[in-house]
SEKOL-641901 format. One line per 5 residues: number of its first residue (from 1); their letters; for each residue x, y, z of N, C-alpha, C. Coordinates in nm, 2 decimals. Layout:
// residues N
NUM	A	X,Y,Z,X,Y,Z,X,Y,Z; ...
//
This chain:
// residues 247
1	XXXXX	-0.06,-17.39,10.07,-0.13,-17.51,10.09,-0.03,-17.63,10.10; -0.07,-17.74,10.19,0.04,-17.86,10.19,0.03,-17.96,10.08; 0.11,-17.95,9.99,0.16,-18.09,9.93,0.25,-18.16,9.92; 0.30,-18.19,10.03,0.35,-18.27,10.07,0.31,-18.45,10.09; 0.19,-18.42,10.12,0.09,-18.57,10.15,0.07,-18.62,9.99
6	XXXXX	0.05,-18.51,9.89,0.09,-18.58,9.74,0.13,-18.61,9.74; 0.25,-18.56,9.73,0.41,-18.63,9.70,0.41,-18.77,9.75; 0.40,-18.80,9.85,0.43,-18.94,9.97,0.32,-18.97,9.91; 0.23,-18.95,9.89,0.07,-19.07,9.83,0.11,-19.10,9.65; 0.18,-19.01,9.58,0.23,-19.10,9.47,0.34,-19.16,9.50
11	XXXXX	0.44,-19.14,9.58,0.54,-19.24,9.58,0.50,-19.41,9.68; 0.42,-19.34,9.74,0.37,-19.48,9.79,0.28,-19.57,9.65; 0.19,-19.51,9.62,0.12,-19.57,9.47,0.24,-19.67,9.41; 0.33,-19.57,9.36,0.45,-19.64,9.24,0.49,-19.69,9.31; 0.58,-19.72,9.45,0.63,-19.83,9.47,0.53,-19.95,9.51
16	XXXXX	0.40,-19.92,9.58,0.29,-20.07,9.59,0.27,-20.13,9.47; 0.28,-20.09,9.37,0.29,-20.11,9.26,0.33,-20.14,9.13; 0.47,-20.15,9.17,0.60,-20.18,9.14,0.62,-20.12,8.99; 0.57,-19.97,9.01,0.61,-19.90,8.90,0.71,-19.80,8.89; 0.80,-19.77,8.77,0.96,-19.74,8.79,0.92,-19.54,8.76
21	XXXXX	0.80,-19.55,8.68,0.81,-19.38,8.69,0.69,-19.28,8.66; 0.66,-19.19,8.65,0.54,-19.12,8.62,0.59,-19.05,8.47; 0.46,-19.04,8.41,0.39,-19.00,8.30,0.34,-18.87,8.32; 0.35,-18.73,8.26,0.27,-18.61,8.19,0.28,-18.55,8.14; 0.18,-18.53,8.06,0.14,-18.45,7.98,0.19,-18.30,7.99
26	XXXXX	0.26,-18.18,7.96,0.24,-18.05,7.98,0.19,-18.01,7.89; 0.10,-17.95,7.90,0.03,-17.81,7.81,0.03,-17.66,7.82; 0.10,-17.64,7.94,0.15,-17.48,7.92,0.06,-17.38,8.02; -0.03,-17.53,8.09,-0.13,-17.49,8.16,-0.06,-17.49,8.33; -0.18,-17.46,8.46,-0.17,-17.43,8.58,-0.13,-17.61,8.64
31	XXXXX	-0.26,-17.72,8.54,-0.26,-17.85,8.60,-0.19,-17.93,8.58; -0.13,-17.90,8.49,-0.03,-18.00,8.45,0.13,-17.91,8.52; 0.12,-17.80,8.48,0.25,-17.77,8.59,0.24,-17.85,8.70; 0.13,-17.81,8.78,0.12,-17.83,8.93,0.14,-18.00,8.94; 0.08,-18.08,8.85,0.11,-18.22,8.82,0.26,-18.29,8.78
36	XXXXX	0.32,-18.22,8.70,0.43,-18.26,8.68,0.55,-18.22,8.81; 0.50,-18.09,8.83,0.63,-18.14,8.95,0.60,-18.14,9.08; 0.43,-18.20,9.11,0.46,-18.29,9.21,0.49,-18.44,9.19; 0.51,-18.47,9.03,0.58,-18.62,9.03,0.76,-18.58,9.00; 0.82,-18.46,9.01,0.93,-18.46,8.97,0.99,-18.47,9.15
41	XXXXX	0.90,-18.40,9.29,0.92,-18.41,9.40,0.95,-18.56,9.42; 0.89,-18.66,9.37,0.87,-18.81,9.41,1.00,-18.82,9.39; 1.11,-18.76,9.35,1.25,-18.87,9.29,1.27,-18.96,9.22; 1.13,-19.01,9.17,1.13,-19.11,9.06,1.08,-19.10,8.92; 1.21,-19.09,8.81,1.22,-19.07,8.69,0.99,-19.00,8.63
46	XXXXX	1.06,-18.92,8.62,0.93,-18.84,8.57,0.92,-18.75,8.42; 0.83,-18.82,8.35,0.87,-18.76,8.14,0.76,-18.70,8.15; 0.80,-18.56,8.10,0.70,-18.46,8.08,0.70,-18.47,7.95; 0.57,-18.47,7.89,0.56,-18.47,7.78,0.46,-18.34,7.69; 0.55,-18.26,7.57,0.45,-18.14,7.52,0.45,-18.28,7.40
51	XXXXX	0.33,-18.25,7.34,0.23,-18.29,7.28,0.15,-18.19,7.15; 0.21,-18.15,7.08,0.15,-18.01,6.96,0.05,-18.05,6.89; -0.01,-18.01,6.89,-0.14,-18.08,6.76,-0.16,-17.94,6.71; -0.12,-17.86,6.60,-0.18,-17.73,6.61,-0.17,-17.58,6.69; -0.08,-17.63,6.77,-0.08,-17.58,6.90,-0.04,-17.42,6.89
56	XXXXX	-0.09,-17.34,6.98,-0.06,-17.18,6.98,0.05,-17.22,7.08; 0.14,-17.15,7.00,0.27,-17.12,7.06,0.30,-17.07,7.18; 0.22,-16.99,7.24,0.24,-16.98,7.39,0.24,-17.06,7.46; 0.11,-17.17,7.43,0.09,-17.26,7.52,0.22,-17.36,7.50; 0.31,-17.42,7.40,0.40,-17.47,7.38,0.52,-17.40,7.45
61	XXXXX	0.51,-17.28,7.41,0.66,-17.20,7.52,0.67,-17.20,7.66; 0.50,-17.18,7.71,0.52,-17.18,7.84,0.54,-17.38,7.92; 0.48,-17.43,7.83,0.53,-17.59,7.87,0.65,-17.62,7.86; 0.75,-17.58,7.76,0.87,-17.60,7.78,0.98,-17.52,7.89; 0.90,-17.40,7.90,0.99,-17.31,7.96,0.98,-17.37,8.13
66	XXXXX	0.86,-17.46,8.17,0.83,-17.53,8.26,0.92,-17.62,8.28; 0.93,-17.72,8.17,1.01,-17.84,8.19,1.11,-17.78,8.22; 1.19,-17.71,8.14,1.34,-17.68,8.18,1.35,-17.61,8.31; 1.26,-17.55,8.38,1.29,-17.51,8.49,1.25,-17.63,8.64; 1.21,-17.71,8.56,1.18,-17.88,8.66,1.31,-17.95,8.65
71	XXXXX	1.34,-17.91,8.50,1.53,-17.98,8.52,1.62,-17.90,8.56; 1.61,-17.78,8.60,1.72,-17.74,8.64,1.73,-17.75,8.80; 1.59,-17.83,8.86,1.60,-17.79,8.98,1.60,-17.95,9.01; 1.51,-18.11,8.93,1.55,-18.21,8.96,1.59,-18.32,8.86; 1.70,-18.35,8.89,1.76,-18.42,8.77,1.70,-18.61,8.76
76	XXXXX	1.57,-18.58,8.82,1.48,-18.68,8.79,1.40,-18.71,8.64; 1.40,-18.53,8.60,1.31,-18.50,8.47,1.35,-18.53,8.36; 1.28,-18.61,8.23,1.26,-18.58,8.15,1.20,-18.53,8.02; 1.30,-18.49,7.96,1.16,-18.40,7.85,1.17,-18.46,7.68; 1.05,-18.47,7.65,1.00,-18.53,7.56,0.93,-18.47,7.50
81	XXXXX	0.90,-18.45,7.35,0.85,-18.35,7.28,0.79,-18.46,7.14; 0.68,-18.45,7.09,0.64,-18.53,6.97,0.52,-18.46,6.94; 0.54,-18.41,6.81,0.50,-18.31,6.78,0.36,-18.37,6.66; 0.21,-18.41,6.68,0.13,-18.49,6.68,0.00,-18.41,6.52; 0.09,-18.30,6.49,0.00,-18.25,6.37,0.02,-18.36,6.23
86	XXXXX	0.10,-18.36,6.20,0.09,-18.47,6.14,-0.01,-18.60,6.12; -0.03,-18.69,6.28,-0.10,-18.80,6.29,-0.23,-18.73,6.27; -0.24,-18.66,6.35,-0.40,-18.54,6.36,-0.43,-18.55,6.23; -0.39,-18.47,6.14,-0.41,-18.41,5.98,-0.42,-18.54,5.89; -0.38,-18.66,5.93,-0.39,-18.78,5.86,-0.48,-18.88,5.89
91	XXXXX	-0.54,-18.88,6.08,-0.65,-18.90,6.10,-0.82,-18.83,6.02; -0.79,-18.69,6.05,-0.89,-18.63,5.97,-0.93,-18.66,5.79; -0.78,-18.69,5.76,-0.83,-18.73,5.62,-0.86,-18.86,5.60; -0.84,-18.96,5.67,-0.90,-19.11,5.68,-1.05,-19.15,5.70; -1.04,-19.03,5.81,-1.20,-19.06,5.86,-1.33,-18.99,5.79
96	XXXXX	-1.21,-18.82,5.72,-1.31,-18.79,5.63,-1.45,-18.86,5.52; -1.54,-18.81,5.54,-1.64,-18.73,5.61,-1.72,-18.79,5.79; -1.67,-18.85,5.82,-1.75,-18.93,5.94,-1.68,-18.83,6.09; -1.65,-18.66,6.07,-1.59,-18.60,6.16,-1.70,-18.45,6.17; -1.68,-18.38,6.30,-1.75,-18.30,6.34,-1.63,-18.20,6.38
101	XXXXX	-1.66,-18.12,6.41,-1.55,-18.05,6.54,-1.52,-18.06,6.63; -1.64,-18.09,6.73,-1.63,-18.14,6.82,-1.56,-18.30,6.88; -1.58,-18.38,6.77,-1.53,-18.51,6.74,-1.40,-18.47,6.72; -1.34,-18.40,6.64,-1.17,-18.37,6.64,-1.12,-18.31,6.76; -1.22,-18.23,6.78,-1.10,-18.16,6.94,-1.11,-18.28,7.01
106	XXXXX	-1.21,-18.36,7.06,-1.17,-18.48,7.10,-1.09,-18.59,7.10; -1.07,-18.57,6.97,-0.96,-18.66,6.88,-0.80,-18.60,6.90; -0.76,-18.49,6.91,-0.64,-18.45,6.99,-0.62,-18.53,7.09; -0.68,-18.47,7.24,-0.69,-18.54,7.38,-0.68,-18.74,7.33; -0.75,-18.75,7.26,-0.73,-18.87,7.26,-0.58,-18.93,7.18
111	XXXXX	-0.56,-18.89,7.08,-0.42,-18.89,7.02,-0.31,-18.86,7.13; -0.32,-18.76,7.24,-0.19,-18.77,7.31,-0.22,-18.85,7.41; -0.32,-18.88,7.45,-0.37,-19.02,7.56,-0.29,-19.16,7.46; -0.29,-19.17,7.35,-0.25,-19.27,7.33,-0.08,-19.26,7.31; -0.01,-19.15,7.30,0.13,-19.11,7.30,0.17,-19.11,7.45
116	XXXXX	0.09,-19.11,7.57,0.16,-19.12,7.65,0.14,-19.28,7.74; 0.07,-19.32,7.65,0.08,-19.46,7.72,0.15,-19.56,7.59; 0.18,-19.46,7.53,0.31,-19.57,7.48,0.44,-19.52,7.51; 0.47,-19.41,7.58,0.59,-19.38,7.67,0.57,-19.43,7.77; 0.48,-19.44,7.86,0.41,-19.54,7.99,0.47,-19.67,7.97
121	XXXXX	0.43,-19.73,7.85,0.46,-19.88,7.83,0.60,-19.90,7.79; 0.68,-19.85,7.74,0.82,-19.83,7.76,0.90,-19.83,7.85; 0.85,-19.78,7.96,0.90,-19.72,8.12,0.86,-19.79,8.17; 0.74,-19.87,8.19,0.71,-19.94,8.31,0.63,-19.77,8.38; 0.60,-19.71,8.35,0.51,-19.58,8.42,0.40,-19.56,8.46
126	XXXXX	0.35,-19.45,8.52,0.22,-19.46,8.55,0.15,-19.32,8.46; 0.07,-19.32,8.34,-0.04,-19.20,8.27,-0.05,-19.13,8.45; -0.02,-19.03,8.46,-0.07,-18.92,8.52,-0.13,-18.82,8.53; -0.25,-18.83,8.58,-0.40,-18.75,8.54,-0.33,-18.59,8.56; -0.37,-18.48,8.51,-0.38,-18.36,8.52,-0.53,-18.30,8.55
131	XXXXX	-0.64,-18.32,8.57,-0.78,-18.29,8.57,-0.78,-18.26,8.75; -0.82,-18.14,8.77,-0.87,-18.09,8.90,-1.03,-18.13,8.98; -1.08,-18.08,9.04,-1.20,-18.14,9.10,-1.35,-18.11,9.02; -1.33,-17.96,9.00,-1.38,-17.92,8.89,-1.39,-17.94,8.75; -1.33,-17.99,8.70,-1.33,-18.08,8.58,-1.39,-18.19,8.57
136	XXXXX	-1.28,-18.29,8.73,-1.31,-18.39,8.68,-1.46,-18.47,8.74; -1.50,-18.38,8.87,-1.61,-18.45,8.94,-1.73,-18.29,8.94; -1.72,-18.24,8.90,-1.82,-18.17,8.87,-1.88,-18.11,8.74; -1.79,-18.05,8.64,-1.87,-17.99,8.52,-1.80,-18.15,8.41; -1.71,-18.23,8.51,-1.71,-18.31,8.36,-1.66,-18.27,8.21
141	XXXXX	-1.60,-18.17,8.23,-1.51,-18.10,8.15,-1.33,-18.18,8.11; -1.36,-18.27,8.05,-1.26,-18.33,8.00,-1.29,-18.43,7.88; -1.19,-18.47,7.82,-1.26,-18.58,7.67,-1.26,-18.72,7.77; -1.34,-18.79,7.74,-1.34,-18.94,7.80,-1.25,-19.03,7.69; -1.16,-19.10,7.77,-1.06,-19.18,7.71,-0.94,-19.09,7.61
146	XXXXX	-0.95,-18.93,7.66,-0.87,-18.84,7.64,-0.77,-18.81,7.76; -0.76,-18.72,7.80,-0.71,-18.65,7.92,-0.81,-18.74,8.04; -0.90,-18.76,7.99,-0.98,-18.87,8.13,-0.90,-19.01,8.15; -0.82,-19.03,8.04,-0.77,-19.18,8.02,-0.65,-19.15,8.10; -0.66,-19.21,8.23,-0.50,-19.18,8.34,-0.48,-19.36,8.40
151	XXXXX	-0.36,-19.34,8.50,-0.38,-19.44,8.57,-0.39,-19.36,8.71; -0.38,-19.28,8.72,-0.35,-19.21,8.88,-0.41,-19.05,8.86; -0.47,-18.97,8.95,-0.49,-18.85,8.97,-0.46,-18.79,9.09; -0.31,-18.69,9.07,-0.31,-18.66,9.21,-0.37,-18.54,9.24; -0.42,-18.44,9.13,-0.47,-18.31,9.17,-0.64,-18.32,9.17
156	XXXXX	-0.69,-18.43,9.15,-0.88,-18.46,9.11,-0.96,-18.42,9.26; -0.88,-18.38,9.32,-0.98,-18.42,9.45,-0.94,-18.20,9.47; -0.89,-18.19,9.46,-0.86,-18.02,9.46,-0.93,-17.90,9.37; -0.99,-17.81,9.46,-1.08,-17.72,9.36,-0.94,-17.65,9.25; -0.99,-17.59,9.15,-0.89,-17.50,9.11,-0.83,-17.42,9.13
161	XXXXX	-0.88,-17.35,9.28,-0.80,-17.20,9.34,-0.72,-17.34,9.42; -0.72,-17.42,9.47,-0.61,-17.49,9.53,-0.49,-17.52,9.44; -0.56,-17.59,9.37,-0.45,-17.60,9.27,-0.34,-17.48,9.20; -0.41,-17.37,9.17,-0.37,-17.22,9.20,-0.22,-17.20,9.35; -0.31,-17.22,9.45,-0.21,-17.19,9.55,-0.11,-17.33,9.55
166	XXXXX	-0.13,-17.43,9.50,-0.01,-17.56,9.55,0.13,-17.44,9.46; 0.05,-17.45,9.32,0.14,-17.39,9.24,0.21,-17.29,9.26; 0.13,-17.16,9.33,0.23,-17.05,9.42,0.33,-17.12,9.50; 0.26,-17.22,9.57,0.38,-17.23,9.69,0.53,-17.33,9.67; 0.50,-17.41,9.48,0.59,-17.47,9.46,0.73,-17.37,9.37
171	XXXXX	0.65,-17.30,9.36,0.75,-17.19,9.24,0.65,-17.23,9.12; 0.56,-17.22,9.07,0.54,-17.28,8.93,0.57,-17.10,8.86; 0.51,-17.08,8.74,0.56,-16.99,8.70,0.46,-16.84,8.69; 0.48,-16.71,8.73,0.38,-16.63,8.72,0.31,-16.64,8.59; 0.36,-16.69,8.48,0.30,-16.66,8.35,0.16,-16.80,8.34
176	XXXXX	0.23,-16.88,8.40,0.18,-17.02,8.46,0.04,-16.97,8.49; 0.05,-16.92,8.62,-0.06,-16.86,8.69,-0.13,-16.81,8.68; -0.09,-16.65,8.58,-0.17,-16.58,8.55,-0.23,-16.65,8.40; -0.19,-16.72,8.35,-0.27,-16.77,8.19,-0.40,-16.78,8.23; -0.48,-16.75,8.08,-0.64,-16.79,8.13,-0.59,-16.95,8.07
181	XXXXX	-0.72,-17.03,8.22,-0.70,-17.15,8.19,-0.77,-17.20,8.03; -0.69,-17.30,7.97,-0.79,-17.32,7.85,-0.73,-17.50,7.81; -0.85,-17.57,7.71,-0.80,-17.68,7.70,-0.72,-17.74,7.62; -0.69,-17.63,7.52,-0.60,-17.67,7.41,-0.63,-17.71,7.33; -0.80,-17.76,7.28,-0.86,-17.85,7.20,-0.87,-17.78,7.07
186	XXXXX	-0.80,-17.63,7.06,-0.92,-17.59,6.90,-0.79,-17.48,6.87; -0.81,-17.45,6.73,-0.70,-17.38,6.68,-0.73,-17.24,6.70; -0.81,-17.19,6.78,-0.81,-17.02,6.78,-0.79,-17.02,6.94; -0.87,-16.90,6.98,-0.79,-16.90,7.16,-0.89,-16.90,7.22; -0.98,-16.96,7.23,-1.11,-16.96,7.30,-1.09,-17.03,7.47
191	XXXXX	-1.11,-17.00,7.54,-1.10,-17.06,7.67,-1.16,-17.11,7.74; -1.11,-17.20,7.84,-1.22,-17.24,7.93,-1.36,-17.20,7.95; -1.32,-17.07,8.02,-1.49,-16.96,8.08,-1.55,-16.91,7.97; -1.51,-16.89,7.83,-1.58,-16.89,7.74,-1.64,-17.00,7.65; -1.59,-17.15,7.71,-1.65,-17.25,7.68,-1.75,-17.30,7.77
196	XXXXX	-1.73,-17.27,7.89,-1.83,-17.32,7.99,-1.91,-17.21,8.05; -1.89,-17.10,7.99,-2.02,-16.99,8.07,-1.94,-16.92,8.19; -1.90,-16.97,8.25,-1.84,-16.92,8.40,-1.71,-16.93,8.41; -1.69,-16.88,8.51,-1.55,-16.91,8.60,-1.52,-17.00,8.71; -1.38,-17.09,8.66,-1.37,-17.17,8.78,-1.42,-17.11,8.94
201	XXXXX	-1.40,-17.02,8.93,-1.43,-16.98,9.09,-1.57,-16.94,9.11; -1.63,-16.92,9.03,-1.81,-16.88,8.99,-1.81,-17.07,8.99; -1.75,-17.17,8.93,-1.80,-17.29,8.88,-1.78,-17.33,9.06; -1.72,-17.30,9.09,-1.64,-17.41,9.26,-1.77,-17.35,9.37; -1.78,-17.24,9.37,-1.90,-17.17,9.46,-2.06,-17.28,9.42
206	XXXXX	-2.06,-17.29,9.29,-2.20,-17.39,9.25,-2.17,-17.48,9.28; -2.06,-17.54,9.30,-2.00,-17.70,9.31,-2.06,-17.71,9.47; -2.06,-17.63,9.55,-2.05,-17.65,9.72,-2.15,-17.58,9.76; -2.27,-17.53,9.68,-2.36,-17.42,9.70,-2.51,-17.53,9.80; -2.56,-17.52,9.90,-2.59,-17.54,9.97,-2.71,-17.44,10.02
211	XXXXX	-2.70,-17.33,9.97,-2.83,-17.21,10.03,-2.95,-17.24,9.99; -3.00,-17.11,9.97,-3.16,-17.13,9.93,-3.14,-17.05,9.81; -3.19,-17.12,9.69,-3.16,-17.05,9.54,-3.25,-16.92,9.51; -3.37,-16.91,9.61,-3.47,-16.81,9.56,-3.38,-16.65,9.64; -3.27,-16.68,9.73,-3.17,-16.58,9.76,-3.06,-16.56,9.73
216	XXXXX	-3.09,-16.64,9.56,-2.93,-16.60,9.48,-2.97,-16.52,9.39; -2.84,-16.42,9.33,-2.87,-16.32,9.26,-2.89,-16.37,9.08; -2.92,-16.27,8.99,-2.95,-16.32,8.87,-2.84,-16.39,8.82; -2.69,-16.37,8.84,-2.59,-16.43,8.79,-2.59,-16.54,8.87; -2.58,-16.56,9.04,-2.53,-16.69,9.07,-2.67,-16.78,9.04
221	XXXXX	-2.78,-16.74,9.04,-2.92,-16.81,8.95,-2.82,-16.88,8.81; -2.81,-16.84,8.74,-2.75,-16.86,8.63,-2.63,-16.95,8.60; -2.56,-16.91,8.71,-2.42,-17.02,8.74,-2.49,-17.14,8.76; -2.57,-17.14,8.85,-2.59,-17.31,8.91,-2.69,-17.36,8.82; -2.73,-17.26,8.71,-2.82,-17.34,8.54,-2.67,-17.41,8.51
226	XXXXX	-2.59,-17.29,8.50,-2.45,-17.37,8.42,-2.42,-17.54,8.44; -2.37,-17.50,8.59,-2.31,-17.59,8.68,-2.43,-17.74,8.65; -2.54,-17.70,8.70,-2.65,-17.82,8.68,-2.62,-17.89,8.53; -2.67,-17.79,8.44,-2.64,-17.83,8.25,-2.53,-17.94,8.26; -2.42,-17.89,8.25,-2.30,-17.99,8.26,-2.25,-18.05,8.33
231	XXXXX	-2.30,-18.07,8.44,-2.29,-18.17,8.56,-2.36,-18.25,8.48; -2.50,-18.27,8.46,-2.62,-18.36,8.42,-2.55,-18.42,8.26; -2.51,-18.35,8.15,-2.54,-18.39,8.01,-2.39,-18.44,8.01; -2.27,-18.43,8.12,-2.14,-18.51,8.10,-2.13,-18.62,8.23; -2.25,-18.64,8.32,-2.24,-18.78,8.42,-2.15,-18.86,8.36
236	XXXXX	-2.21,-18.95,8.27,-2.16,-19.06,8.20,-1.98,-19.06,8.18; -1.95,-18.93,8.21,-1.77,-18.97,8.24,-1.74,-18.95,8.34; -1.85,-18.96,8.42,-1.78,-18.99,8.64,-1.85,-19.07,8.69; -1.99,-19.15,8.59,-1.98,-19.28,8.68,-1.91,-19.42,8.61; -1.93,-19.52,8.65,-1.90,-19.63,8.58,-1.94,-19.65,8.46
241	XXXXX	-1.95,-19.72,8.36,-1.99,-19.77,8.26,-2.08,-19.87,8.26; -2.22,-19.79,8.23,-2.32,-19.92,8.21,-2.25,-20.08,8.17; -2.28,-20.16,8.24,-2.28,-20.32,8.23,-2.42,-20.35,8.24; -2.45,-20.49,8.14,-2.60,-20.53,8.19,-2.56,-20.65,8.26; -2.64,-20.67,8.36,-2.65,-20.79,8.49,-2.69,-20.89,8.42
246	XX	-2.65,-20.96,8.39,-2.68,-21.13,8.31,-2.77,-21.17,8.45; -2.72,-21.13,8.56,-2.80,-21.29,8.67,-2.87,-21.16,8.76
//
């Protein structure tokens, strides 16, 4: 697949904008690979950032093992490591009892949202979304003012098997590729498709499904329950934000 037109659509961004570099996140995952070194392509200073809260060690090995293979190939990269259990463990006991679980895994995403826009604000940078199409415009699968909190998205408009192939065709890493995707929000290993019912590629078929539902089978019946559920109960983080009209 071509990405090439990324690359030139963030370097045009950063310079209309008179910004000196990009911001992201790595997590050890497919989107933020594929995100970070299409801003390490741009030529312009690009900090990858691992972010630990808890974190299972793989996902941490395979993010690092990523950066260093972005620096060995562009001496644009930097790597940056701040390791966020601490703040986590000290939030939770401040706020104790006004916390859920779900409120803490959110509370991660939002902890390194706020770590990378204060590397942002240092640099003169741009937060660089990692969230694919699926995520971000259809099951709404991301924390709001977490990993939703960017200034730019260059992978949002791409299903995840694209994103899949950019990453074949850039070198990203087979371990990269083959990981099950997951969000990183919780301290056991629970994943994506066992958080959302389906499979990206079961989820992207509902996303574009257009037939007659009384000639879908019991499972794809069931996918587009999915797909509908969390499309419908996460809107509120893909449209705007209620304002009331004074006039």
């Amino acid at each position: 697949m071509e990405y090439s037109r990324i690359v030139e659509w963030l370097k045009e961004y950063a310079t209309m904008n008179n910004m000196s570099c990009f911001v992201v996140g790595v997590s050890g995952g497919v989107d933020s690979a594929v995100t970070s070194t299409l801003c390490a392509k741009t030529g312009y200073p690009t900090y990858t950032v691992l972010l630990p809260i808890h974190q299972n060690e793989d996902h941490t090995t395979r993010g690092n093992d990523h950066i260093n293979w972005l620096q060995n190939q562009y001496d644009n990269v930097v790597k940056l490591k701040f390791d966020l259990t601490d703040t986590y463990e000290s939030f939770k006991k401040t706020l104790n009892p006004y916390i859920n679980d779900l409120s803490l895994a959110n509370t991660r995403a939002r902890l390194r949202m706020t770590t990378l826009y204060q590397v942002a604000g240092l640099y003169n940078g741009l937060v660089t979304g990692t969230g694919n199409k699926v995520e971000d415009f259809g099951v709404g699968f991301y924390t709001k003012y977490g990993d939703g909190g960017v200034d730019i998205s260059p992978i949002a408009d791409l299903m995840k098997s694209q994103v899949y192939k950019i990453g074949a065709a850039m070198g990203v890493s087979k371990e990269i590729l083959t990981a099950p995707p997951t969000d990183g929000l919780w301290d056991d290993t629970r994943t994506d498709e066992s958080q959302l019912g389906a499979s990206y590629d079961e989820l992207e078929w509902a996303m574009t499904f257009d037939g007659n539902t009384n000639e879908c089978n019991s499972r794809e019946t069931k996918v587009l329950e999915i797909y509908k559920s969390f499309n419908t109960q996460n809107k509120h983080k893909m449209v705007p934000i209620p304002v009331f009209n004074f006039n």
